[in-house]
N, CA, C and O atoms as a GROMACS GRO file, in nm:
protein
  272
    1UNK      N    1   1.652 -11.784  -7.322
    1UNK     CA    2   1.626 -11.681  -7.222
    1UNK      C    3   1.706 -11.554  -7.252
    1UNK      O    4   1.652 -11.444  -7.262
    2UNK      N    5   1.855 -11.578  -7.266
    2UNK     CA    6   1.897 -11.464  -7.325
    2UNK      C    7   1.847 -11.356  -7.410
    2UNK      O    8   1.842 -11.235  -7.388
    3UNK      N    9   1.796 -11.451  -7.554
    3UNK     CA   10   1.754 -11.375  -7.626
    3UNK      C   11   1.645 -11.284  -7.590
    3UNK      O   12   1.646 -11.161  -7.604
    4UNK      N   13   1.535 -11.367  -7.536
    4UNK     CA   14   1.458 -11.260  -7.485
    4UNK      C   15   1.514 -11.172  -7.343
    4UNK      O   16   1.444 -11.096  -7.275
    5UNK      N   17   1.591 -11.190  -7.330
    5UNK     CA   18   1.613 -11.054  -7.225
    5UNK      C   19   1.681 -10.942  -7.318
    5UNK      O   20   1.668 -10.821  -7.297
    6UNK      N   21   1.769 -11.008  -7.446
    6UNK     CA   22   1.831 -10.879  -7.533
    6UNK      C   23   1.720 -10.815  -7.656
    6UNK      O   24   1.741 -10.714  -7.722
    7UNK      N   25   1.619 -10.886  -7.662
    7UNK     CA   26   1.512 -10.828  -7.700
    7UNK      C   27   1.410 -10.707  -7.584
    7UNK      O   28   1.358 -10.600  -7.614
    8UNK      N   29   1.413 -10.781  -7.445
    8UNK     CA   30   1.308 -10.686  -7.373
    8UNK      C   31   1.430 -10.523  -7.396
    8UNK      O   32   1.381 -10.418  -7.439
    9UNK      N   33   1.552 -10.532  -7.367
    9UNK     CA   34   1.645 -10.454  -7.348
    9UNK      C   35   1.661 -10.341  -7.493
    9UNK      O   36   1.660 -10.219  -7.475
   10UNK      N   37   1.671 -10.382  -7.586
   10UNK     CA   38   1.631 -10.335  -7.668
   10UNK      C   39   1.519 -10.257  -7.744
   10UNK      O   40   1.529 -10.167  -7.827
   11UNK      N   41   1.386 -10.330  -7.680
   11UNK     CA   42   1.291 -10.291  -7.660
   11UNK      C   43   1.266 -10.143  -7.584
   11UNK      O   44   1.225 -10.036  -7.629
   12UNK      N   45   1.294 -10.170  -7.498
   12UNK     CA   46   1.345 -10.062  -7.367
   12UNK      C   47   1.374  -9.959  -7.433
   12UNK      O   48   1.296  -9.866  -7.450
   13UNK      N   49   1.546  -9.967  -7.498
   13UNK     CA   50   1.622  -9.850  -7.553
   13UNK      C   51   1.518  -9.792  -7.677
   13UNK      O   52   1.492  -9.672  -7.684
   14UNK      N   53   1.488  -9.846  -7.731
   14UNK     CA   54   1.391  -9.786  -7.834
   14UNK      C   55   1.276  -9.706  -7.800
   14UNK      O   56   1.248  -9.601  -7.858
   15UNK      N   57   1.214  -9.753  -7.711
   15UNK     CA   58   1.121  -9.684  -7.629
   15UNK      C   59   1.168  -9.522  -7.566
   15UNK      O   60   1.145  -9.406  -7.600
   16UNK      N   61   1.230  -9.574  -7.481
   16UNK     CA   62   1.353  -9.441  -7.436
   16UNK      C   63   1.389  -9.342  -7.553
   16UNK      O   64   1.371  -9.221  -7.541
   17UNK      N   65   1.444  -9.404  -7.674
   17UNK     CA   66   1.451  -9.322  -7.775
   17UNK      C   67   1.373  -9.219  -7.830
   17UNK      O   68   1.396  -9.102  -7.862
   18UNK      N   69   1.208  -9.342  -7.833
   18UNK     CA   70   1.116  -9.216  -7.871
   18UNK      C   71   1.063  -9.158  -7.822
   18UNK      O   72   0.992  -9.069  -7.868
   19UNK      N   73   1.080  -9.190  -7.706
   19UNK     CA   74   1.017  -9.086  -7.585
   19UNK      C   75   1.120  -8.970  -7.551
   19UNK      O   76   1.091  -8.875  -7.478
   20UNK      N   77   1.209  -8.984  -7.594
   20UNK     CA   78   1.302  -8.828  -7.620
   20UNK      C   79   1.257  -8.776  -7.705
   20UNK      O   80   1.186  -8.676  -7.706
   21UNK      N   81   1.300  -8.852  -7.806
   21UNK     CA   82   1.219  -8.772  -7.942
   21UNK      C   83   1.060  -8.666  -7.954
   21UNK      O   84   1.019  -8.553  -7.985
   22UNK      N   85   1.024  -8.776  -7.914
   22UNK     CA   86   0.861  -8.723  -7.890
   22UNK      C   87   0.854  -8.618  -7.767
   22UNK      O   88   0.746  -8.560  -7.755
   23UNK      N   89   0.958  -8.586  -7.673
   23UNK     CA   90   0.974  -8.478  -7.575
   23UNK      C   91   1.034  -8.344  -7.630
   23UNK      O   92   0.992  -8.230  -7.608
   24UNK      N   93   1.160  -8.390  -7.718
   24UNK     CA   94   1.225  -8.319  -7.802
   24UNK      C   95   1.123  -8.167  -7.928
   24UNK      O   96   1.114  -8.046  -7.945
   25UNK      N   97   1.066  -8.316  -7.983
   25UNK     CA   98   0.963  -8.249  -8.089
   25UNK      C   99   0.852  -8.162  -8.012
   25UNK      O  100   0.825  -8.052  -8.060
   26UNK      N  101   0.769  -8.213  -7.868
   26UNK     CA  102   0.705  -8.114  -7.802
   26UNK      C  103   0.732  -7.998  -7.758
   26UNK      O  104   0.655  -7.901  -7.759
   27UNK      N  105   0.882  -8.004  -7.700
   27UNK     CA  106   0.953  -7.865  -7.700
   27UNK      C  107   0.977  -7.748  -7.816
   27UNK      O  108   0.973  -7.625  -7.806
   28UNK      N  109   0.995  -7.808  -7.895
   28UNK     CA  110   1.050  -7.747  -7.998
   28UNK      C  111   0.868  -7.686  -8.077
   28UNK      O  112   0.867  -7.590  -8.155
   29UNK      N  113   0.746  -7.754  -8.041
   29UNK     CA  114   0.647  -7.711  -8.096
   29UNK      C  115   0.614  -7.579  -7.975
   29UNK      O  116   0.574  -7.470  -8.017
   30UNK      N  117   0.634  -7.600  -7.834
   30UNK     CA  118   0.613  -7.541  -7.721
   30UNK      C  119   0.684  -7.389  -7.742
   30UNK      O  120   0.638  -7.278  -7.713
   31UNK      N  121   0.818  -7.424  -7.806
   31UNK     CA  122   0.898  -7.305  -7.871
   31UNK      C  123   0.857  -7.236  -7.999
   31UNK      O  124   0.917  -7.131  -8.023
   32UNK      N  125   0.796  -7.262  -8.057
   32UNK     CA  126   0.768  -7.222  -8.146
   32UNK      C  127   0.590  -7.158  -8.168
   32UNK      O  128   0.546  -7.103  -8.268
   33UNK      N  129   0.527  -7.185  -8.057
   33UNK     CA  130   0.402  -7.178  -8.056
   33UNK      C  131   0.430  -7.028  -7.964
   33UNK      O  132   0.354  -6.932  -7.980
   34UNK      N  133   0.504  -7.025  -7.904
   34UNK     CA  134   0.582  -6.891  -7.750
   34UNK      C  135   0.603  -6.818  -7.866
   34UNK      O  136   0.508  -6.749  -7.903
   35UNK      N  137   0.723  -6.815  -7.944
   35UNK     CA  138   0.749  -6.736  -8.039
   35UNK      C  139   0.605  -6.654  -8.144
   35UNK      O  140   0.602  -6.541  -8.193
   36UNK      N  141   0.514  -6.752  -8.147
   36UNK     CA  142   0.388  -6.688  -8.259
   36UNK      C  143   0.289  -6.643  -8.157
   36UNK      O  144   0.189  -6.579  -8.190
   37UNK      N  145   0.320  -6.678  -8.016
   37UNK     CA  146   0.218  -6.536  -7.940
   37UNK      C  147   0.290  -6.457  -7.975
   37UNK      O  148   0.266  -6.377  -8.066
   38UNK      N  149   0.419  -6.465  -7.893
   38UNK     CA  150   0.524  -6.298  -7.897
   38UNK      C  151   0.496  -6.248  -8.013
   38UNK      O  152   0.472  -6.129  -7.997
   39UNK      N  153   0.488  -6.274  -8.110
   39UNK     CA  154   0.499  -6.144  -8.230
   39UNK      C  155   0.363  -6.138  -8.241
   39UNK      O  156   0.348  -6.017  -8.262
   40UNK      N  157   0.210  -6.204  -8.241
   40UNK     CA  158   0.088  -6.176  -8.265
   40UNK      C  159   0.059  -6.058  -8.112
   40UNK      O  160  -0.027  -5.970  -8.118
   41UNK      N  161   0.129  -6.074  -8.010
   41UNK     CA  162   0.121  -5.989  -7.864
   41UNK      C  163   0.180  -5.840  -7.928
   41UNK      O  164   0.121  -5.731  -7.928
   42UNK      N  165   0.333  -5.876  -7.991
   42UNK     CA  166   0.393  -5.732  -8.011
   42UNK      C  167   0.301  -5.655  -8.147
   42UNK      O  168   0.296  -5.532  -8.154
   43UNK      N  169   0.248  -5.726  -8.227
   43UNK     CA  170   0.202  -5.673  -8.328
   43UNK      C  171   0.065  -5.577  -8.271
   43UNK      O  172   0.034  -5.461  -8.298
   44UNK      N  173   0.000  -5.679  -8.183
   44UNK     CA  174  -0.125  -5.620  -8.123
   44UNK      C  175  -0.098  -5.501  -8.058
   44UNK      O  176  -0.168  -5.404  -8.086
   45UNK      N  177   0.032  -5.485  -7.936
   45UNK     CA  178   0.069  -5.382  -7.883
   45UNK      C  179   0.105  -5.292  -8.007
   45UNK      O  180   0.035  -5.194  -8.035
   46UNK      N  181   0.221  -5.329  -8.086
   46UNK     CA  182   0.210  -5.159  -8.189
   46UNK      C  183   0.044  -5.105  -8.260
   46UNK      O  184   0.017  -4.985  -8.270
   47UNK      N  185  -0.038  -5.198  -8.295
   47UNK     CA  186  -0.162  -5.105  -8.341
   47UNK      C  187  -0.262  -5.016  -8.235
   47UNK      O  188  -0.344  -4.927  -8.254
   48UNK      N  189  -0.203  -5.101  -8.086
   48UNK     CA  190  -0.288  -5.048  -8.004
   48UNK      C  191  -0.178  -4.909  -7.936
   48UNK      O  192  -0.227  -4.818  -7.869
   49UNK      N  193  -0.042  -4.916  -7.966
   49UNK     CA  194  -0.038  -4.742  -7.943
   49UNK      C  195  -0.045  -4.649  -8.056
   49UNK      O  196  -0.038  -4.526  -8.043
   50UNK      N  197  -0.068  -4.746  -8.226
   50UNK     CA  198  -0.097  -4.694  -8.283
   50UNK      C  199  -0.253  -4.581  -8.310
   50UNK      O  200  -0.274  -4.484  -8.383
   51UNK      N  201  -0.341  -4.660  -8.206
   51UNK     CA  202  -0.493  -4.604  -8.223
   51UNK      C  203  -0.485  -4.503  -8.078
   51UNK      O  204  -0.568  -4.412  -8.081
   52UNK      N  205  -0.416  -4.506  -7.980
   52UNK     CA  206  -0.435  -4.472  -7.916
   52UNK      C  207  -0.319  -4.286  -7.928
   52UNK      O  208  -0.325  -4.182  -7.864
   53UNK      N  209  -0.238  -4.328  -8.034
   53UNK     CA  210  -0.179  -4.192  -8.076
   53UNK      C  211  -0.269  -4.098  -8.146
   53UNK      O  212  -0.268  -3.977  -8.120
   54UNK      N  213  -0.363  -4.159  -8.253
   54UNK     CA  214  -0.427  -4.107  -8.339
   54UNK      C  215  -0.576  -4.056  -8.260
   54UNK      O  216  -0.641  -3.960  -8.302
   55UNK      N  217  -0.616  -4.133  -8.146
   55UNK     CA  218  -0.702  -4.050  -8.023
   55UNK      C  219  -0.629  -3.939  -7.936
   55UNK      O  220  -0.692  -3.837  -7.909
   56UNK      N  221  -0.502  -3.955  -7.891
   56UNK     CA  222  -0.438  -3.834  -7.873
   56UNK      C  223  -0.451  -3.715  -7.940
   56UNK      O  224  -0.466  -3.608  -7.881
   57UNK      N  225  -0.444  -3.730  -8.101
   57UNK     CA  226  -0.439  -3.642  -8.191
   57UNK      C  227  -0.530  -3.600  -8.234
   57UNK      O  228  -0.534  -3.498  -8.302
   58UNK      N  229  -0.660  -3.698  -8.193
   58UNK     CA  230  -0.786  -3.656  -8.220
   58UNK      C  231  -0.861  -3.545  -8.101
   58UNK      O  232  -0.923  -3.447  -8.142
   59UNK      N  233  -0.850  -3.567  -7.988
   59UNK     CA  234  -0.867  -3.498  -7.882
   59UNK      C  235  -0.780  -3.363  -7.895
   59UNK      O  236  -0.849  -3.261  -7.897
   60UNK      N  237  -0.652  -3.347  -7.903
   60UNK     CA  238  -0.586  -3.189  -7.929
   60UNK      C  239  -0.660  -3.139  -7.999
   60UNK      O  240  -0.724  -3.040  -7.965
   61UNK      N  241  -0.672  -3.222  -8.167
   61UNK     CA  242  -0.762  -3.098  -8.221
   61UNK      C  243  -0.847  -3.045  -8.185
   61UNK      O  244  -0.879  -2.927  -8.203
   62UNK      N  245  -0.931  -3.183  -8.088
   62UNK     CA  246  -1.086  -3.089  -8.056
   62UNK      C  247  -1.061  -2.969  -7.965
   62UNK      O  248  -1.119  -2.861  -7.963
   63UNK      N  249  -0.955  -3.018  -7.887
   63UNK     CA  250  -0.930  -2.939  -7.767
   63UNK      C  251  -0.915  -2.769  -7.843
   63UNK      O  252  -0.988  -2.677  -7.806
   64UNK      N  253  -0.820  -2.752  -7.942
   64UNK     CA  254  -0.788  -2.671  -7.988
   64UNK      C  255  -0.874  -2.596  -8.097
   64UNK      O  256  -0.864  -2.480  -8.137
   65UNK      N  257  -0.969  -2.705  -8.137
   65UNK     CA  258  -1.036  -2.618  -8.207
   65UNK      C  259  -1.160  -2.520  -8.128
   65UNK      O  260  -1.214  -2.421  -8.179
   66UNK      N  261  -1.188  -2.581  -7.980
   66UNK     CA  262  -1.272  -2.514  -7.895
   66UNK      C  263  -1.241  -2.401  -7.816
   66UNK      O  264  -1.306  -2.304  -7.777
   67UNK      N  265  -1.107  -2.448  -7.800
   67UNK     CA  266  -1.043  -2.287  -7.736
   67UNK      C  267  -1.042  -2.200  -7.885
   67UNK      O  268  -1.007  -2.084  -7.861
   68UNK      N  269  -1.060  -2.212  -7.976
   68UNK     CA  270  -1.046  -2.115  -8.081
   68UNK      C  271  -1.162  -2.021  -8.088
   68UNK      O  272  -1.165  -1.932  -8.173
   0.00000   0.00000   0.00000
């Protein structure tokens, strides 16, 4: 009887183990998946004040070339 109770017990701790593990490793994918929006988000934001400078600059000229 012992033995099988230091087997269920063991059993147990191992279980426990990988179920950290396997919580551990989800975090760490959860972190790392956050991190590859943020830079695909910031990248998207710099081209989009990038197009939206170069419509700024497109509009002055017109502006300016009509008052001419």
């Amino acid at each position: 009887k012992q033995l099988v109770e230091d087997a269920q017990a063991e059993a147990q701790e191992i279980s426990a183990q990988t179920m950290a593990a396997a919580q551990q490793e989800a975090q760490s994918q959860r972190e790392a998946a956050q991190k590859e929006l943020d830079a695909q988000k910031e990248s998207a934001m710099a081209a989009l004040e990038q197009q939206v400078d170069a419509l700024g600059k497109q509009i002055m000229s017109k502006l300016l070339g009509a008052a001419a």
